[in-house]
PDB file with one MODEL, atoms N, CA, C and O in Angstrom:
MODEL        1
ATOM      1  N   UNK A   1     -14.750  -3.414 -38.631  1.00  0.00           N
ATOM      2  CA  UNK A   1     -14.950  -1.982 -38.817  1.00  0.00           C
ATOM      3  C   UNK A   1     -14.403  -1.260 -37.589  1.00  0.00           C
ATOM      4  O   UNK A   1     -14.459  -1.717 -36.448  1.00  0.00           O
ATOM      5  N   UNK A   2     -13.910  -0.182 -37.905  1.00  0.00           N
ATOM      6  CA  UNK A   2     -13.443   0.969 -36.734  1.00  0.00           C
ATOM      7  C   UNK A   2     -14.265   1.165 -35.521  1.00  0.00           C
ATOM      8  O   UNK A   2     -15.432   1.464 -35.774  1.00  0.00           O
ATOM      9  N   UNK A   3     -13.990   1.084 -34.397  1.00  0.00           N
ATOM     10  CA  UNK A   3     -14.979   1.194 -33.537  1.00  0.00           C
ATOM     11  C   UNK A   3     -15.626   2.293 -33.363  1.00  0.00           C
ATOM     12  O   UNK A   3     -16.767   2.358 -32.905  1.00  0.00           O
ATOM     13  N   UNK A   4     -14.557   3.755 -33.915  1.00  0.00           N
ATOM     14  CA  UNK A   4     -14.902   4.964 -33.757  1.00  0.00           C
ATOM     15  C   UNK A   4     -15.911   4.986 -35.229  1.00  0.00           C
ATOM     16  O   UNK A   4     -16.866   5.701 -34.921  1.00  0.00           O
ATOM     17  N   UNK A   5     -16.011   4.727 -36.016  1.00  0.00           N
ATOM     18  CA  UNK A   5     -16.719   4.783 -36.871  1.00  0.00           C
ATOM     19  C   UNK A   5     -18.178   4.118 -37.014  1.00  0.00           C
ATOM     20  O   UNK A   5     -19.100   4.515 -37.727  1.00  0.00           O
ATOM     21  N   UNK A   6     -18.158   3.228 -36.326  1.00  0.00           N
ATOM     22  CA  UNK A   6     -19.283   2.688 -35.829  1.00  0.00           C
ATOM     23  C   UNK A   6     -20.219   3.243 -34.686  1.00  0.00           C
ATOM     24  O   UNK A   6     -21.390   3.021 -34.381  1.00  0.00           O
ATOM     25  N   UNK A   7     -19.224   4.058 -34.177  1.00  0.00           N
ATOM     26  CA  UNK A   7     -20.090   5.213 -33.401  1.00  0.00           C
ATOM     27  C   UNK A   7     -20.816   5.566 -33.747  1.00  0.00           C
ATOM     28  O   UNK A   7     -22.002   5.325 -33.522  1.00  0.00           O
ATOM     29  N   UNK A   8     -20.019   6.725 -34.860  1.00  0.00           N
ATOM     30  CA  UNK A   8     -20.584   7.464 -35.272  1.00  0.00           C
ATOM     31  C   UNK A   8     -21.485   7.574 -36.670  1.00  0.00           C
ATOM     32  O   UNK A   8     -21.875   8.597 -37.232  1.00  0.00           O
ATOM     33  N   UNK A   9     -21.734   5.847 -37.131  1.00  0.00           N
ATOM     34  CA  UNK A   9     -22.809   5.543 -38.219  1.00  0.00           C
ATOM     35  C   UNK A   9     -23.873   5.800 -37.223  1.00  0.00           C
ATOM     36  O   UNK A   9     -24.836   6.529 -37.458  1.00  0.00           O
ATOM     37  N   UNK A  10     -23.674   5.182 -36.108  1.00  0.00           N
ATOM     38  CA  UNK A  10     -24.419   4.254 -35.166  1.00  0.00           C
ATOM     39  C   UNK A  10     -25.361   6.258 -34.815  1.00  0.00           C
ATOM     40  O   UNK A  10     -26.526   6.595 -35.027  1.00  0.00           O
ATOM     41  N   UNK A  11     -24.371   6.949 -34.340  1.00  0.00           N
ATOM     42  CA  UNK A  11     -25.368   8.290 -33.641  1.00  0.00           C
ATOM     43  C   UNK A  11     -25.618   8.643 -35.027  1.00  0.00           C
ATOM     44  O   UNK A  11     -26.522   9.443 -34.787  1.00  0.00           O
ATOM     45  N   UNK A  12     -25.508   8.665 -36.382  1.00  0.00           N
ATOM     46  CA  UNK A  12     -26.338   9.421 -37.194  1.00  0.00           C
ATOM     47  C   UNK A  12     -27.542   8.850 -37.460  1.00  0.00           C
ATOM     48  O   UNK A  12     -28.310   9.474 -38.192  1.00  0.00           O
ATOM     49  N   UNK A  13     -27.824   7.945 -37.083  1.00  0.00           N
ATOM     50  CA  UNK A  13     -28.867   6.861 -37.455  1.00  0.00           C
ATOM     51  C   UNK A  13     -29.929   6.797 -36.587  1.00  0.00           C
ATOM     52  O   UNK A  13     -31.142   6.709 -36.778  1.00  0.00           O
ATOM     53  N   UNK A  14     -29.064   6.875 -35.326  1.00  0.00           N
ATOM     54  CA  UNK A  14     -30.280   7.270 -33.846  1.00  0.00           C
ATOM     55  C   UNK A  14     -31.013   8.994 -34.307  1.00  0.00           C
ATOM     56  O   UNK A  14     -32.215   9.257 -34.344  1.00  0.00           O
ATOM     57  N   UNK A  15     -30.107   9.742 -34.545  1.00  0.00           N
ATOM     58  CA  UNK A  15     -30.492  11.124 -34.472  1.00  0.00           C
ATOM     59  C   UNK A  15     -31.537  10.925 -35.547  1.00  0.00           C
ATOM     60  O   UNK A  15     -32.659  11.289 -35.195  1.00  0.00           O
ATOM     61  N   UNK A  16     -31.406  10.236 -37.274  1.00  0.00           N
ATOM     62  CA  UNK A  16     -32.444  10.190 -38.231  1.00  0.00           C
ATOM     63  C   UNK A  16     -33.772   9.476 -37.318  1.00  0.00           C
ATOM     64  O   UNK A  16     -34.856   9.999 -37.058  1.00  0.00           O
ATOM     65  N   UNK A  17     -33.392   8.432 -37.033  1.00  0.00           N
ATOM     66  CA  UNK A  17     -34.817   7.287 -36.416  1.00  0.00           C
ATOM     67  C   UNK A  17     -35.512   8.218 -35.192  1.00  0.00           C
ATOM     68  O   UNK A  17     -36.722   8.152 -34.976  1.00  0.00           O
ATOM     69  N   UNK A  18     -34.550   9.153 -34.361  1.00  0.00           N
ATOM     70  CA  UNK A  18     -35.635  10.185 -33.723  1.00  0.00           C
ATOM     71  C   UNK A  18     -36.157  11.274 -33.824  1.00  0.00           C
ATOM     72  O   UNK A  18     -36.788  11.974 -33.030  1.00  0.00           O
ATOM     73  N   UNK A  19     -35.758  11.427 -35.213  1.00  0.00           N
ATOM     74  CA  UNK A  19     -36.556  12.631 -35.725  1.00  0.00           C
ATOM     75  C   UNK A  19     -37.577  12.097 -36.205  1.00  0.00           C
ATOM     76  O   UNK A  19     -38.650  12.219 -35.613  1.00  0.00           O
ATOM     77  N   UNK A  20     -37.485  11.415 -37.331  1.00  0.00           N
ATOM     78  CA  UNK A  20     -38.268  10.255 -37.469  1.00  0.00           C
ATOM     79  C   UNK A  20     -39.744   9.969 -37.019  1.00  0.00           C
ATOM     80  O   UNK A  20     -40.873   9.946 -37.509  1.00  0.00           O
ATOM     81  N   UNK A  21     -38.999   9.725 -35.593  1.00  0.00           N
ATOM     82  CA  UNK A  21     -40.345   9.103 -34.818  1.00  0.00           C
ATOM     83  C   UNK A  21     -40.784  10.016 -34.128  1.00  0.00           C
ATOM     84  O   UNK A  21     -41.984   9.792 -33.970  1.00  0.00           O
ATOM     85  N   UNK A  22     -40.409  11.183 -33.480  1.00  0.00           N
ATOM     86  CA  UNK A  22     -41.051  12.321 -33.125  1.00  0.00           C
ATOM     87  C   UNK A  22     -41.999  12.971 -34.576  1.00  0.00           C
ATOM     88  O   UNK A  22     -43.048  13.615 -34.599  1.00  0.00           O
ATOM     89  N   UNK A  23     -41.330  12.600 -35.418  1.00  0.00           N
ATOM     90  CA  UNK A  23     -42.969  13.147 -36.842  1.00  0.00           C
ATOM     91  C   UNK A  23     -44.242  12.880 -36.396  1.00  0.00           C
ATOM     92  O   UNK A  23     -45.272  13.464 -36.060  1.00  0.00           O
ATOM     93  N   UNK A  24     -43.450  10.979 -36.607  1.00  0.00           N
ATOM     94  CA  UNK A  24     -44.709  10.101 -36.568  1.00  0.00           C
ATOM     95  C   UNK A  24     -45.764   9.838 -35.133  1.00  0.00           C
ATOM     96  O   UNK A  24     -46.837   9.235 -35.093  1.00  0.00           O
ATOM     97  N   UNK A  25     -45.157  10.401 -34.229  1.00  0.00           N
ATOM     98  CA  UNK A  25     -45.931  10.568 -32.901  1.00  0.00           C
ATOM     99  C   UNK A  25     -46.466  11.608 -32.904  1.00  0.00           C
ATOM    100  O   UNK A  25     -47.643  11.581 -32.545  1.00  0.00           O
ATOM    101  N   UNK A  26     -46.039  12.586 -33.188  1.00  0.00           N
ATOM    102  CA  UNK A  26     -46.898  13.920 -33.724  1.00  0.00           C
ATOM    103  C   UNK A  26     -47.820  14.219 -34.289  1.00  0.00           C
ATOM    104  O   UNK A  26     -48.710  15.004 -33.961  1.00  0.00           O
ATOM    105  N   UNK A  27     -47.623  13.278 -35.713  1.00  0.00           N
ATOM    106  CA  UNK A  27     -48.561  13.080 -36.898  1.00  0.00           C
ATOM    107  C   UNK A  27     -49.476  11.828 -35.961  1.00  0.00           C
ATOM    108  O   UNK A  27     -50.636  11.903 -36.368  1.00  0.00           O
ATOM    109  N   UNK A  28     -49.416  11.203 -35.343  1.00  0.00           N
ATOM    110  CA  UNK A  28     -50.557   9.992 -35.047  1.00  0.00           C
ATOM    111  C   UNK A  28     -51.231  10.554 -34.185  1.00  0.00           C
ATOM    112  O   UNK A  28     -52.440  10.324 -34.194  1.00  0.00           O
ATOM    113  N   UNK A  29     -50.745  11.356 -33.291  1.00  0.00           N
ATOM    114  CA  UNK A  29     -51.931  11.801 -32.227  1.00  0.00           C
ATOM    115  C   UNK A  29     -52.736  13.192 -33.134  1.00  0.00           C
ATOM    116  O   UNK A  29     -53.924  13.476 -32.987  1.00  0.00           O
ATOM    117  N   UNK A  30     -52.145  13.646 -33.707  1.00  0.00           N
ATOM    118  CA  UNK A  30     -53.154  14.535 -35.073  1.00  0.00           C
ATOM    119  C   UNK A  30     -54.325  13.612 -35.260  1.00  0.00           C
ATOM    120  O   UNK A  30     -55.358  14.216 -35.551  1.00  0.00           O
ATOM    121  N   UNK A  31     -54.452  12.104 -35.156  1.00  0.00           N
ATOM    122  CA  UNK A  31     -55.588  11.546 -35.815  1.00  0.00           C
ATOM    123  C   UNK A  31     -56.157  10.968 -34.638  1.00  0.00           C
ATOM    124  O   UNK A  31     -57.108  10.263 -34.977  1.00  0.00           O
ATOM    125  N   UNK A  32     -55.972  10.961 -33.296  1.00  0.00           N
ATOM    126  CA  UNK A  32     -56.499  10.407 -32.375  1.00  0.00           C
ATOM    127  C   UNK A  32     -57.652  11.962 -31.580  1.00  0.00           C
ATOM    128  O   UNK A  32     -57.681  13.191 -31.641  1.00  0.00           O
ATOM    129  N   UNK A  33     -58.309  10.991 -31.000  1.00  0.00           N
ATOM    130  CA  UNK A  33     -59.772  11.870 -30.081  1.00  0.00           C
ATOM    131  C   UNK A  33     -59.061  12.351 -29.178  1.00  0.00           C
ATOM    132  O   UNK A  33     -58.148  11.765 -28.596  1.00  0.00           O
ATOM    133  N   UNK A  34     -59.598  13.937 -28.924  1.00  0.00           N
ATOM    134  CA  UNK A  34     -59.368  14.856 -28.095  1.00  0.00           C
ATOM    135  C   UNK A  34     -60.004  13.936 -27.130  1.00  0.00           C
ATOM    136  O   UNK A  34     -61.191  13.654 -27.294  1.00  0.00           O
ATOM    137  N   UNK A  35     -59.133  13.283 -25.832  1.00  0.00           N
ATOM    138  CA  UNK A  35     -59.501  12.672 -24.918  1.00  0.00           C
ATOM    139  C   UNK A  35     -58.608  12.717 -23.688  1.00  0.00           C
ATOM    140  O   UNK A  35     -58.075  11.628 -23.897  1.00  0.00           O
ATOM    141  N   UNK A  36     -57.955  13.202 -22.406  1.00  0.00           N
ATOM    142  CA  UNK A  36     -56.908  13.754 -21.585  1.00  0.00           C
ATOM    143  C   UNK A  36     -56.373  12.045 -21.114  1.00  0.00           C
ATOM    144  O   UNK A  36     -55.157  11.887 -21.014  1.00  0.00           O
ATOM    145  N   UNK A  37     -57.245  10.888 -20.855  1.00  0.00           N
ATOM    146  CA  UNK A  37     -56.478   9.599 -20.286  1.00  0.00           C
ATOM    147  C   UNK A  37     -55.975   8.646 -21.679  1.00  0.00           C
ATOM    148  O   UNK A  37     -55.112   7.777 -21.559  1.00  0.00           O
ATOM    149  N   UNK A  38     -56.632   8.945 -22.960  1.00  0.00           N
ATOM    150  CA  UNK A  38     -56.185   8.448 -23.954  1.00  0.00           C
ATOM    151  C   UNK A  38     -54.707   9.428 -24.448  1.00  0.00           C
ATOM    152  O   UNK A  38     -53.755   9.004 -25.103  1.00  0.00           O
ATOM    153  N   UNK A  39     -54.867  10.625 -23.977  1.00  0.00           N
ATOM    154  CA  UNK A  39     -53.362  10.566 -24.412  1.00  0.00           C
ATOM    155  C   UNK A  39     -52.633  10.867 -23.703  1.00  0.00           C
ATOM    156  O   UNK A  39     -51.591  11.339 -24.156  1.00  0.00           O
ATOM    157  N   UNK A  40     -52.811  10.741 -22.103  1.00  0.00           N
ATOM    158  CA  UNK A  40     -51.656  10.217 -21.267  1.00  0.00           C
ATOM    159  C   UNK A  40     -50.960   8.977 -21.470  1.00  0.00           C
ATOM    160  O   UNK A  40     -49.747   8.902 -21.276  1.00  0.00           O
ATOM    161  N   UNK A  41     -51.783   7.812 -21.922  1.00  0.00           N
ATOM    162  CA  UNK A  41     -51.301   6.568 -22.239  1.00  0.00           C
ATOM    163  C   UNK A  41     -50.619   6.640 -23.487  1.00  0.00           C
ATOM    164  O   UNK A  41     -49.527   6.075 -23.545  1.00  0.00           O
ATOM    165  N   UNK A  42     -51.261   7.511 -24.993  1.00  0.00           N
ATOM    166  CA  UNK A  42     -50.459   7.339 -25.693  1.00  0.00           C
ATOM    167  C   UNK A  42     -49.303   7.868 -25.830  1.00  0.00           C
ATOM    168  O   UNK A  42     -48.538   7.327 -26.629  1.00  0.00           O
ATOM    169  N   UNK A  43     -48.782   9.255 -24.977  1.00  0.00           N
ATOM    170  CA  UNK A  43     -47.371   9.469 -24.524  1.00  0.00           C
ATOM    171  C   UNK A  43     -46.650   9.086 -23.710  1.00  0.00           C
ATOM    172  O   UNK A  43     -45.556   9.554 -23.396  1.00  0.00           O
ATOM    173  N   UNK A  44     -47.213   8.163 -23.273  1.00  0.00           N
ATOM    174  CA  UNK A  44     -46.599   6.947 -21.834  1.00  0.00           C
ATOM    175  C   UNK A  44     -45.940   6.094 -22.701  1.00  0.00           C
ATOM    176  O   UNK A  44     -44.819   5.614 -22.535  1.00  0.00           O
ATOM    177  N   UNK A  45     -46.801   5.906 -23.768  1.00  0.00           N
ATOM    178  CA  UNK A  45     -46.203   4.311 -24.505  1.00  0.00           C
ATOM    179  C   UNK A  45     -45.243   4.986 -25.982  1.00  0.00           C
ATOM    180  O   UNK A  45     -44.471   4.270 -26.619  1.00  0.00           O
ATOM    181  N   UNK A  46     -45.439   6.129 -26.242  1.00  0.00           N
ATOM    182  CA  UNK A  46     -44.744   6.634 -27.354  1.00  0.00           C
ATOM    183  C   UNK A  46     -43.543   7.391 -26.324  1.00  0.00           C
ATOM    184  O   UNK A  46     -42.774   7.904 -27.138  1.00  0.00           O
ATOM    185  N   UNK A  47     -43.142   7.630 -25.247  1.00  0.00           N
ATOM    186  CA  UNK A  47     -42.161   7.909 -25.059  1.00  0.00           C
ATOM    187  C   UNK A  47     -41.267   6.710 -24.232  1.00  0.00           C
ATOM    188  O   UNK A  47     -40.078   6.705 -23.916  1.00  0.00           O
ATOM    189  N   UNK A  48     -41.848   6.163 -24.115  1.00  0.00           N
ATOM    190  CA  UNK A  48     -41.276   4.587 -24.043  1.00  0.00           C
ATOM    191  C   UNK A  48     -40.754   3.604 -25.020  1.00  0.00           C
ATOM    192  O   UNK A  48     -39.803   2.898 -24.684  1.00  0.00           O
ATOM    193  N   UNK A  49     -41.288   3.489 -26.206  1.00  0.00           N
ATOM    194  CA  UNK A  49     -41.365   2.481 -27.421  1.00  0.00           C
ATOM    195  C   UNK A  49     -40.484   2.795 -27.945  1.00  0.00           C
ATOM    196  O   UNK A  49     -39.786   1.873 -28.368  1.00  0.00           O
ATOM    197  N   UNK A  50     -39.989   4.282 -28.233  1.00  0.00           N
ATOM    198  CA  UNK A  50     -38.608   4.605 -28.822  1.00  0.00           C
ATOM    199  C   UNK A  50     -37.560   3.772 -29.066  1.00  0.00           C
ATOM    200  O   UNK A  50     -37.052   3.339 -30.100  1.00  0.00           O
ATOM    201  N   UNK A  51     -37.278   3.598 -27.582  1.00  0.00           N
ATOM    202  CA  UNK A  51     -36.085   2.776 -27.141  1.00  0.00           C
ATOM    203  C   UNK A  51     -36.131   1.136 -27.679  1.00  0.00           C
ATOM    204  O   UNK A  51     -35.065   0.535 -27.544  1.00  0.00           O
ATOM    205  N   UNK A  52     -36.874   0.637 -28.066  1.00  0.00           N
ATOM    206  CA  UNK A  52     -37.187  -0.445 -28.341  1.00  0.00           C
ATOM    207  C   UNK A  52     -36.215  -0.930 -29.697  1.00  0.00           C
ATOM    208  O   UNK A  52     -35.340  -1.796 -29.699  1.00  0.00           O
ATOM    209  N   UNK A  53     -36.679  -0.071 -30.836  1.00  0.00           N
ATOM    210  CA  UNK A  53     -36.070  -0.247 -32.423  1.00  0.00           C
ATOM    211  C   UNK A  53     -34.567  -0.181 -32.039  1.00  0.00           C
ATOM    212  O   UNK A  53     -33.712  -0.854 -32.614  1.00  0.00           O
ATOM    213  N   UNK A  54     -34.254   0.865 -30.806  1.00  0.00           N
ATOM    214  CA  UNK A  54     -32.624   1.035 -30.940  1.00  0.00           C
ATOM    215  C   UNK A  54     -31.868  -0.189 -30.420  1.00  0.00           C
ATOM    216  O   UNK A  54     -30.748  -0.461 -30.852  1.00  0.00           O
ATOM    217  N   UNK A  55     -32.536  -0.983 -29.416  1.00  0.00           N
ATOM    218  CA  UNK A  55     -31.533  -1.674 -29.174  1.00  0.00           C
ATOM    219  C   UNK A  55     -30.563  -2.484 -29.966  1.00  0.00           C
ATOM    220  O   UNK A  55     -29.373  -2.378 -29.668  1.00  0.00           O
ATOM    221  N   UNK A  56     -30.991  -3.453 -31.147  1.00  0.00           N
ATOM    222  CA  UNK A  56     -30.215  -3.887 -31.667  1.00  0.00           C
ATOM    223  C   UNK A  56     -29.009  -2.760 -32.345  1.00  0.00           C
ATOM    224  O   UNK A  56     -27.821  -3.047 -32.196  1.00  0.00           O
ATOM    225  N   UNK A  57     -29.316  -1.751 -32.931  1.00  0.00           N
ATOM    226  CA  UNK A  57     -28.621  -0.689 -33.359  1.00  0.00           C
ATOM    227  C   UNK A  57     -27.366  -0.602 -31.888  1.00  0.00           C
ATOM    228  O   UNK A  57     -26.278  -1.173 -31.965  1.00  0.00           O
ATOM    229  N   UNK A  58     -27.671  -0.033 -31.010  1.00  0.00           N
ATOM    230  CA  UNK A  58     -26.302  -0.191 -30.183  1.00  0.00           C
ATOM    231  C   UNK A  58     -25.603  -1.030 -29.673  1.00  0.00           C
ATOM    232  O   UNK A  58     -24.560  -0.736 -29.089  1.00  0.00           O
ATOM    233  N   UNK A  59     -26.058  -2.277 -29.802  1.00  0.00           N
ATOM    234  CA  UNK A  59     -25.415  -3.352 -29.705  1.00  0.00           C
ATOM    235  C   UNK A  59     -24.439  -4.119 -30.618  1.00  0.00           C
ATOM    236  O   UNK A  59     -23.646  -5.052 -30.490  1.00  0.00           O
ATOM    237  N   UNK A  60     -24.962  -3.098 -31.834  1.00  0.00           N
ATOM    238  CA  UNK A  60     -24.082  -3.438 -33.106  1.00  0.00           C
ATOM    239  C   UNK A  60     -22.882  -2.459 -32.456  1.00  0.00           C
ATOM    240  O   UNK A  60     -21.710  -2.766 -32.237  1.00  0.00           O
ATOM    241  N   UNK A  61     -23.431  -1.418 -32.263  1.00  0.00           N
ATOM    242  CA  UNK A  61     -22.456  -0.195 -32.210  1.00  0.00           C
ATOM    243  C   UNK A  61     -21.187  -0.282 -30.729  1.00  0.00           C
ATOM    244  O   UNK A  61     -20.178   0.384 -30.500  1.00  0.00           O
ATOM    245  N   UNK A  62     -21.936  -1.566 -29.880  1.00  0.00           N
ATOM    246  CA  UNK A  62     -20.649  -1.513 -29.110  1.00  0.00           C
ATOM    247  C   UNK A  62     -20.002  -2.912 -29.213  1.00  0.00           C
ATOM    248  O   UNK A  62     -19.009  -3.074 -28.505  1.00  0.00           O
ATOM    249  N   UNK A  63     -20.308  -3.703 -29.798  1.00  0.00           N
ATOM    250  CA  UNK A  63     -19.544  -4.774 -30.282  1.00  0.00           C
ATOM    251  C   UNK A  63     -18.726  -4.945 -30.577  1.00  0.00           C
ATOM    252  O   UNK A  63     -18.544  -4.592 -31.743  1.00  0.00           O
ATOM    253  N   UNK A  64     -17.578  -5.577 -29.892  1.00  0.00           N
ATOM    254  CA  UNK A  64     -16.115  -5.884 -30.199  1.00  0.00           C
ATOM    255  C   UNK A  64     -15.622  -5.965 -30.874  1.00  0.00           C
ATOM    256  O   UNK A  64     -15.505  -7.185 -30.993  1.00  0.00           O
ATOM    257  N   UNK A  65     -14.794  -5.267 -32.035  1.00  0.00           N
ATOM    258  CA  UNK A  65     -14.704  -5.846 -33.369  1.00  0.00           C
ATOM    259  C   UNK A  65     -13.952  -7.381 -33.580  1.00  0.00           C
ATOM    260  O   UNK A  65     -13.080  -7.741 -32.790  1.00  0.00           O
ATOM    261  N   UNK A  66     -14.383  -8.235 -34.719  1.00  0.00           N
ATOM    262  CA  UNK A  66     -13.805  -9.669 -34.468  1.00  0.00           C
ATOM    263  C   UNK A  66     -12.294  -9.648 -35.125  1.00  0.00           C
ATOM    264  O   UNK A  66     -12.145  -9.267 -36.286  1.00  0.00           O
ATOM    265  N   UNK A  67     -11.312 -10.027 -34.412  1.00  0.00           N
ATOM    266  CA  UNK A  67      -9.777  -9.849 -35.321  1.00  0.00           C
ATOM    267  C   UNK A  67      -8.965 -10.986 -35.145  1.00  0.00           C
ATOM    268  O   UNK A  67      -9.456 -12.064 -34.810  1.00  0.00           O
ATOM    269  N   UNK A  68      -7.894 -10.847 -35.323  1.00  0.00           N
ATOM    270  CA  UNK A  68      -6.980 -12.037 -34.803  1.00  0.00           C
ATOM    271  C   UNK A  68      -6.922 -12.163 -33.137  1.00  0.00           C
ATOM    272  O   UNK A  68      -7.529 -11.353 -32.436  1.00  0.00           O
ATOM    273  N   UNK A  69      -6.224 -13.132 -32.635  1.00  0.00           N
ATOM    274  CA  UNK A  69      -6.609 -13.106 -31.225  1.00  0.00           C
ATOM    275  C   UNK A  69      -4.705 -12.763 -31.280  1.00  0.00           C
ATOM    276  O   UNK A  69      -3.797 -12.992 -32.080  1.00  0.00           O
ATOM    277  N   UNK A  70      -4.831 -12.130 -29.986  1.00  0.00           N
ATOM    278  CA  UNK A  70      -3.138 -11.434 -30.014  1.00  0.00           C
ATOM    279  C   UNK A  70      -2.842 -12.378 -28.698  1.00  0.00           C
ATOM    280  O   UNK A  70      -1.731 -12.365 -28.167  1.00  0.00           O
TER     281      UNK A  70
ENDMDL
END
């Protein structure tokens, strides 16, 4: 596949998965206790965890494409 095209599957997919997950961090602390050290931790670990799902995703996305060897 095109490398430039794999980019740019690759950023429409990040941009869906972080909208995404900004819902669902939104929507989960909606159900958690008004508590100030419980949700320092849970935006410690929800703005951290993000990054987690993407890695394989950009690793696809900068991967060499496989061809003949020149």
């Amino acid at each position: 596949m095109n490398p430039k095209l794999k980019k740019m599957i690759g950023t429409v997919l990040i941009l869906v998965f972080l909208a995404l997950y900004a819902m669902g961090v939104v929507s989960l602390h909606g159900v958690l206790p008004k508590n100030f050290l419980l949700e320092l931790v849970f935006f410690a670990v929800a703005g951290v965890a993000w990054g987690l799902p993407l890695f394989p995703l950009l690793a696809w996305m900068n991967r060499e494409p496989k061809g003949p060897a020149s």
